[in-house]
C-alpha positions in Angstrom: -89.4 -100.5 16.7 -90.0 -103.7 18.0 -87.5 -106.2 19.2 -87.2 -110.1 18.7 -86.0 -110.4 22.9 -89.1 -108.1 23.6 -91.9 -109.8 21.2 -93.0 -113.2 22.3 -93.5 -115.7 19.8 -96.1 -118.0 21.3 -99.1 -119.6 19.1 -97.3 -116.7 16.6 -96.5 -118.2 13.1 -93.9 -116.4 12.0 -91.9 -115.8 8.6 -88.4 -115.5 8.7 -85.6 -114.6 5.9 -82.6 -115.8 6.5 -79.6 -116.4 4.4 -78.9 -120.2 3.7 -77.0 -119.0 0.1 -74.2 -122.0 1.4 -71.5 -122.8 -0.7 -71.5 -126.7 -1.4 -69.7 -129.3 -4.0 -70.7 -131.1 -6.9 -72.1 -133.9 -4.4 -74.6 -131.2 -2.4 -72.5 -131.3 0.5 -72.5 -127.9 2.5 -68.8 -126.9 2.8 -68.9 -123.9 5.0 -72.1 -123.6 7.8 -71.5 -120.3 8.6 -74.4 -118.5 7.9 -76.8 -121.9 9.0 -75.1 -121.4 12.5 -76.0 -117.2 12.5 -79.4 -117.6 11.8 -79.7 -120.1 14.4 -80.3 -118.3 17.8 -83.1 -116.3 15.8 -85.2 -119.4 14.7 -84.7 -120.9 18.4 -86.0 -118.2 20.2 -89.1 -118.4 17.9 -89.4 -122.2 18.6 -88.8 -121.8 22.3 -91.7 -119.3 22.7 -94.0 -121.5 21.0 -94.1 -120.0 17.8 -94.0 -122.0 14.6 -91.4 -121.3 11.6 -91.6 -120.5 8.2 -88.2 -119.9 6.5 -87.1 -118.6 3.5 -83.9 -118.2 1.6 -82.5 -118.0 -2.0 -79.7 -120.3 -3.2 -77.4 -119.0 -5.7 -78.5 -117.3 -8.8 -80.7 -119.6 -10.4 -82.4 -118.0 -14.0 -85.7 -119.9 -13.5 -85.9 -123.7 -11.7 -82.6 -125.3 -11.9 -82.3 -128.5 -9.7 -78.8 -127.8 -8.6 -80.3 -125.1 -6.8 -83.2 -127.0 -4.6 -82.8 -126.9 -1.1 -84.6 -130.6 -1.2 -80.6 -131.4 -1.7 -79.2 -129.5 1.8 -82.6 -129.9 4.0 -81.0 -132.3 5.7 -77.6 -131.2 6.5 -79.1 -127.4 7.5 -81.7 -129.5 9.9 -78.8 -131.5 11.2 -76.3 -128.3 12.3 -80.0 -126.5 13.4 -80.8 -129.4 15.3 -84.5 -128.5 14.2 -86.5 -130.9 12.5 -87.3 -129.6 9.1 -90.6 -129.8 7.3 -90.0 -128.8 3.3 -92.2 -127.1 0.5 -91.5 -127.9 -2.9 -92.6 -124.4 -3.8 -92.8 -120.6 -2.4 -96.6 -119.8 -3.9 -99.2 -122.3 -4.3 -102.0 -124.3 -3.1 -99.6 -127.0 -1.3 -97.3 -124.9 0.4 -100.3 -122.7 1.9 -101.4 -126.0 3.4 -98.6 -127.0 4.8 -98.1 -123.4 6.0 -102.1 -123.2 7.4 -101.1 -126.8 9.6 -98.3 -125.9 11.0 -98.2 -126.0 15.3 -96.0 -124.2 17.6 -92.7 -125.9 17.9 -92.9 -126.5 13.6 -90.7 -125.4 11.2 -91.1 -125.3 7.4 -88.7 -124.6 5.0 -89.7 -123.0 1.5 -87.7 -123.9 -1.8 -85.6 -121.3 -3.4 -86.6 -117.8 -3.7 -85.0 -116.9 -6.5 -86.8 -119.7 -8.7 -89.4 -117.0 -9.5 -88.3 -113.9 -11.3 -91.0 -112.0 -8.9 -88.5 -112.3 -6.2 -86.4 -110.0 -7.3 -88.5 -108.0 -9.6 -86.7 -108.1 -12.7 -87.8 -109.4 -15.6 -85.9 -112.5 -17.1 -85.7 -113.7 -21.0 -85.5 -110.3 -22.5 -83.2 -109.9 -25.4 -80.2 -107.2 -24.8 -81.7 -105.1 -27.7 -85.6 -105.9 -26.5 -87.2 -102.1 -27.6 -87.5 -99.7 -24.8 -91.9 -99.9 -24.4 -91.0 -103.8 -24.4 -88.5 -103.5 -21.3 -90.6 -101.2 -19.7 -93.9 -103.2 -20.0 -91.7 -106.5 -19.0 -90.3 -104.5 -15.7 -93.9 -103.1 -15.0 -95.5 -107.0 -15.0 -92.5 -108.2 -13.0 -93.0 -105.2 -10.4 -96.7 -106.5 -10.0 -95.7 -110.0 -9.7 -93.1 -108.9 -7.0 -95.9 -107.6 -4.8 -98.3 -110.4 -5.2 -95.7 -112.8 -4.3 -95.0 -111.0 -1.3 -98.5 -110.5 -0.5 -99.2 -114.5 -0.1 -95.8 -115.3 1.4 -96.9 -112.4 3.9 -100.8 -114.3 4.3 -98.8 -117.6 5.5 -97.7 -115.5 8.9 -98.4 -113.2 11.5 -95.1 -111.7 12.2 -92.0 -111.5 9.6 -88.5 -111.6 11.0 -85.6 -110.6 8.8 -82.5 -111.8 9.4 -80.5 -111.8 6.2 -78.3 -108.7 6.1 -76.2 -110.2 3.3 -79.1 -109.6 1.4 -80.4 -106.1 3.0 -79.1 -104.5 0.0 -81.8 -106.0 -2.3 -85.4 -104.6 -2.5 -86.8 -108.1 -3.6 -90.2 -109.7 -2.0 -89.0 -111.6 0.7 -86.2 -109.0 1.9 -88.3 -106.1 1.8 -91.6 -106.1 0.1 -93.1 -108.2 2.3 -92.7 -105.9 5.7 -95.3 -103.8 3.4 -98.2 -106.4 4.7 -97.4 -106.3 8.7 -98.0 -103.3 11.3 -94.6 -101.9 12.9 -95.8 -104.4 15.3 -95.2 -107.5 13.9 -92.4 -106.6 11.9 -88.5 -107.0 13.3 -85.3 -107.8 13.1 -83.9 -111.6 14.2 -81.0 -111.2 17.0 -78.4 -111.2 13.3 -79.6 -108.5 11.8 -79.8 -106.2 15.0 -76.0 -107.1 15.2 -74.9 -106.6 11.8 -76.7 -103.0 11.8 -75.6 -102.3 15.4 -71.9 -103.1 13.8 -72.1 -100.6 10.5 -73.7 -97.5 12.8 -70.9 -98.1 15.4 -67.8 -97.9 12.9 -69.9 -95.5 10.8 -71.6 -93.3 13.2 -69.9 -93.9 16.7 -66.2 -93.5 15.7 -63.6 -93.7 18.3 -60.4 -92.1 16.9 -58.2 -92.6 15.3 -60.2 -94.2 12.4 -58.4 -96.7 10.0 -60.4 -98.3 7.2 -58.7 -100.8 5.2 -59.7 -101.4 1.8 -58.3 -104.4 -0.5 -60.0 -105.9 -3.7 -58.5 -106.0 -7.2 -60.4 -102.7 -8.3 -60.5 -99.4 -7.7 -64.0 -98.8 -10.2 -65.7 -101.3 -7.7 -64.5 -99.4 -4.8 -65.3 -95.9 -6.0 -68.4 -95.0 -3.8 -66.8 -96.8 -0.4 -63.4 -94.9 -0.7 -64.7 -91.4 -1.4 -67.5 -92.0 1.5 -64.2 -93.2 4.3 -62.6 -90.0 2.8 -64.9 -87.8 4.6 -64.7 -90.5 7.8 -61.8 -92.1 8.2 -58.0 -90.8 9.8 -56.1 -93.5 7.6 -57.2 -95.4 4.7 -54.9 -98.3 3.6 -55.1 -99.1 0.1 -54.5 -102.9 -0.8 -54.7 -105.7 -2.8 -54.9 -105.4 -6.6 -56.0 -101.8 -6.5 -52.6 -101.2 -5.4 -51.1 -101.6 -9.0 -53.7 -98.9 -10.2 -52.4 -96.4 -7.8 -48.8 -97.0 -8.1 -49.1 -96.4 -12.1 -51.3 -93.2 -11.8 -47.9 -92.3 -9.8 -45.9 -93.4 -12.3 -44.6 -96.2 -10.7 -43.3 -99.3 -12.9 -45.7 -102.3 -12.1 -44.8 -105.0 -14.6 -47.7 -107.2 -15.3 -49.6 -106.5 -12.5 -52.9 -106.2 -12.7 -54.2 -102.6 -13.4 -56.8 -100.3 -14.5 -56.2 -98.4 -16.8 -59.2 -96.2 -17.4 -58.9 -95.4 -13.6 -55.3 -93.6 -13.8 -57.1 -90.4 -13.5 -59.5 -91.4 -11.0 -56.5 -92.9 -8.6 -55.0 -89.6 -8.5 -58.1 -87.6 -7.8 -58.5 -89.7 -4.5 -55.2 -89.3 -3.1 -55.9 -85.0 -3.8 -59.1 -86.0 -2.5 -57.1 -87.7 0.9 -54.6 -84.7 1.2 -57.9 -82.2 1.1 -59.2 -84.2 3.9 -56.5 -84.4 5.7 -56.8 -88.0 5.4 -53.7 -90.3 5.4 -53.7 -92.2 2.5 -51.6 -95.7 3.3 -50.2 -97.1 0.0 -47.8 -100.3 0.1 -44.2 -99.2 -0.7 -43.1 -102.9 -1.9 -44.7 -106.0 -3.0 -44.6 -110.3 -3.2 -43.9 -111.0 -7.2 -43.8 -114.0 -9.7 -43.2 -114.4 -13.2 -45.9 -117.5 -12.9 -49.1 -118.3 -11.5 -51.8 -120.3 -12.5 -55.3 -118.2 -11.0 -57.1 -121.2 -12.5 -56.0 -123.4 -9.4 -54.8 -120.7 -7.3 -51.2 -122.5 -8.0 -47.7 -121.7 -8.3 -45.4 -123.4 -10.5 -42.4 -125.2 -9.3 -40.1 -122.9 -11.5 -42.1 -119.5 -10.8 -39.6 -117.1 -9.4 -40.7 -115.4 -6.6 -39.3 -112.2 -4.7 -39.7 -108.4 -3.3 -39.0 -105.8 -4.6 -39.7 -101.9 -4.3 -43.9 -101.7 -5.5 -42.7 -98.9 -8.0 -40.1 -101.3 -9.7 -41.5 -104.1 -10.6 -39.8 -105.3 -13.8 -41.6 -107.0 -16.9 -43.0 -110.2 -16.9 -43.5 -109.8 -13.3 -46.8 -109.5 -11.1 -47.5 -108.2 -7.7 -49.1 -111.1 -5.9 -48.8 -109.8 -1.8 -47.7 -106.8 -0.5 -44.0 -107.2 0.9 -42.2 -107.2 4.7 -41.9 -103.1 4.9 -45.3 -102.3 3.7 -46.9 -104.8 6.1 -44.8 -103.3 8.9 -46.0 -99.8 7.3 -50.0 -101.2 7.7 -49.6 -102.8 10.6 -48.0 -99.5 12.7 -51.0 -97.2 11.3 -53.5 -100.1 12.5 -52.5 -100.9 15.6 -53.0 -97.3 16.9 -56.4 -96.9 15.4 -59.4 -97.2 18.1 -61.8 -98.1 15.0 -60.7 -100.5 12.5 -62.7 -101.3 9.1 -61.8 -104.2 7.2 -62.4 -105.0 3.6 -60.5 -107.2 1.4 -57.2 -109.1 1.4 -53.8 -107.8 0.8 -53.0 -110.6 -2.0 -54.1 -113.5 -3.7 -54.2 -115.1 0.2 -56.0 -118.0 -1.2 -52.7 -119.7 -2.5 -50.0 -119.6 1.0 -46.8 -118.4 -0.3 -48.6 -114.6 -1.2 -50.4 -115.3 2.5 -48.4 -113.4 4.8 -49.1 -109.7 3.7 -53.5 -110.5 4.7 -52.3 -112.4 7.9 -50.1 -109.8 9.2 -53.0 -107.3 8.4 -55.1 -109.4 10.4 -52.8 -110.2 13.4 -52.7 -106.3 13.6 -56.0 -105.9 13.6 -56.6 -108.4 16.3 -54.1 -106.3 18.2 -55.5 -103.0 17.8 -58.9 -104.7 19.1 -57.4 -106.2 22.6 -55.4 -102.8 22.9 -59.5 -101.2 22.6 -60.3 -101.4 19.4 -63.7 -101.6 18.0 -62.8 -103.9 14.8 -65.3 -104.9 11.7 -64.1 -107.3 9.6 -66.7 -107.7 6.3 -66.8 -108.7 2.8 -66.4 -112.7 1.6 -62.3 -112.6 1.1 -61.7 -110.9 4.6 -64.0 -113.3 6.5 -61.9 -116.3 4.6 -59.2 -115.0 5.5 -59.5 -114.1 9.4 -61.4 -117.7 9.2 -58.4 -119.2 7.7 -56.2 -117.9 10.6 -58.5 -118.3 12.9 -58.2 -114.8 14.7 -62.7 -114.5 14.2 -62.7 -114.4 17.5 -59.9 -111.9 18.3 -62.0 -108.9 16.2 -64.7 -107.0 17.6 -67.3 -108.4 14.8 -67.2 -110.3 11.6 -70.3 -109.3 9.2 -71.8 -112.3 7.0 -72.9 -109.3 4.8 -70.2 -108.5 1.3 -72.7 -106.2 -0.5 -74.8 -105.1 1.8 -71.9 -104.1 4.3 -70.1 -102.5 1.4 -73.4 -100.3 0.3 -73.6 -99.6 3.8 -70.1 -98.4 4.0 -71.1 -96.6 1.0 -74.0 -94.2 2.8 -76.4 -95.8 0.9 -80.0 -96.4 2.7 -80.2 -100.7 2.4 -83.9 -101.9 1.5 -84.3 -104.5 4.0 -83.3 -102.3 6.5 -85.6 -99.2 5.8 -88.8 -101.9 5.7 -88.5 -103.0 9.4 -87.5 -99.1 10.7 -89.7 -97.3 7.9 
């Protein structure tokens, strides 16, 4: 497979997909540059051989042209923090933008508008009614599919060599992620210097463990967790169960949990995984008490001056009450298991970090982490919340790696073979 420090870029023009999906306010102000900054050393190497840029990215999850979603509103901030002068293109496809693509020289960079504004992009159909007929879907998905590879087929005739570098989208089969590697020899096809780290990351924890192996997994529920925990069942030495889907596992025990958020269809399911965990031989971390309130406003991510807030055991948690963090003898529990580990996965918060008084259960998790990781540790930290949070604290630099992937780390985690992968390495 070729490599981006290996392949020189001169007189090349080269398409790259990077991920530029920024958060930003209701003035088009980007408020976090994270993933501007990572695709950065990629699109300078290209420059600096003499190679010229064509970049694409979606923005949010647009159904069809919606202005809030033009990049015409960020060009300039993303061309600022690159320190790249931007060209732009109104449009993906077209007469235009396969101009401005044909003129570009070595040193150039042009940046395409929104991906996602055409349904081809991700190859699903969009304006079908929920009870559409079957042969209606079908011929609706079939059109779509061919529109999917057209699209891809002229983004792929404005270059000679496509670069992905988007992991946080590696999990989608759509035309600029995957579909287009189709139209260039193994050759001309690679990964930029992000992706290469992000995969390097997942096969490391995955694939070269270092024992003992601790996964942490937070997140409010176990169905959305399913696949992850029963894959780290068959990997992992400890798994520390956290956040919201705490609640569901405390119940299925027969634990009292107040009004904390649960699910109940999942009872079942919580107790299969910790048979599944003892079959194993894997030790299955739960908290043993928990950060309530009798108030909270999740609207604001507030607390109300006459919430009462205190800990108590997580199996006695009285009505009217939620768990909101876990409390001082769990985190001591967590942080014990993970500072012995030699591989540490990380995904999702302890609590609801985002407001600070139910803050100190993620932190500690994190400070732990960090530990484990200068004591030898090979840390990954993924998933939106968990990269807030060791952001927040500022301890990104005190873990092995932090992936800019959520669900493409998570399908990763999963076992599952991700699209934009498999296109570069076939």
């Amino acid at each position: 497979m070729q490599t981006i420090d290996n392949f020189n870029f001169k007189d090349q023009k080269v398409f790259v997909r990077v991920d530029f999906n920024v958060p930003f306010d209701e003035n088009f102000k980007i408020t976090d540059y994270n993933r501007v900054s990572a695709a950065a050393p990629t699109l300078k190497k290209i420059l600096a051989d003499g190679g010229s840029l064509i970049i694409s990215s979606h923005l949010g999850k647009p159904k069809g042209v919606e202005d809030r979603y033009s990049f015409k509103h960020l060009i300039g901030q993303i061309s600022d923090k690159l320190g790249i002068t931007l060209k732009f293109a109104p449009d993906c496809l077209g007469k235009e933008t396969a101009e401005i693509a044909a003129t570009l020289k070595p040193g150039e960079a042009l940046l395409l508008e929104n991906s996602r504004f055409y349904a081809a992009e991700e190859g699903k159909p969009r304006g079908l009614a929920k009870d559409a007929p079957e042969d209606e879907i079908k011929a609706a998905k079939k059109i779509v599919k061919a529109e999917q590879k057209e699209m891809a087929k002229t983004l792929a005739s404005y270059a000679t060599v496509y670069v992905n570098d988007a992991f946080g989208t590696a999990h989608r089969a759509h035309a600029t992620t995957a579909v287009m590697a189709d139209f260039f020899d193994a050759d001309h096809k690679l990964f930029g210097y992000l992706m290469n780290r992000e995969v390097d990351a997942v096969e490391k924890v995955l694939n070269d463990i270092k024992r003992p192996f601790t996964a942490i997994m937070g997140g409010s529920k176990v169905s959305s967790k399913i696949e992850i925990i029963e894959n780290l069942l068959t990997k992992v030495d400890n798994l520390i169960i956290a956040g919201g889907m705490t609640y569901t596992f405390t119940k299925a025990q027969g634990g009292k949990i107040g009004n904390s958020i649960v699910e109940d269809d999942k009872l079942d399911l919580a107790l299969e995984l910790i048979e599944k965990a003892k079959a194993n031989k894997v030790n299955l971390v739960l908290a043993v008490d928990a950060k309530i309130t009798d108030k909270f406003d999740f609207g604001k991510m507030s607390l109300p001056s006459d919430a009462r807030v205190q800990f108590v055991a997580v199996d006695k948690i009285p009505d009217g009450f939620e768990g909101m963090d876990i409390g001082p003898e769990s985190e001591k529990l967590f942080a014990d298991v993970i500072r012995k580990s030699k591989t540490v996965l990380w995904n999702g918060p302890t609590g609801v970090f985002e407001n600070d008084t139910f803050a100190h259960g993620t932190q500690a998790v994190g400070e732990a982490v960090v530990e484990a990781t200068a004591n030898g540790a090979f840390s990954l930290v993924g998933g939106g919340d968990s990269v807030a949070a060791v952001n927040k604290y500022g301890l990104a630099d005190g873990v092995s790696y932090v992936s800019t992937g959520g669900g493409a780390l998570l399908e990763a985690i999963e076992g599952k073979e991700l699209p934009g992968i498999k296109a570069i390495k076939g």
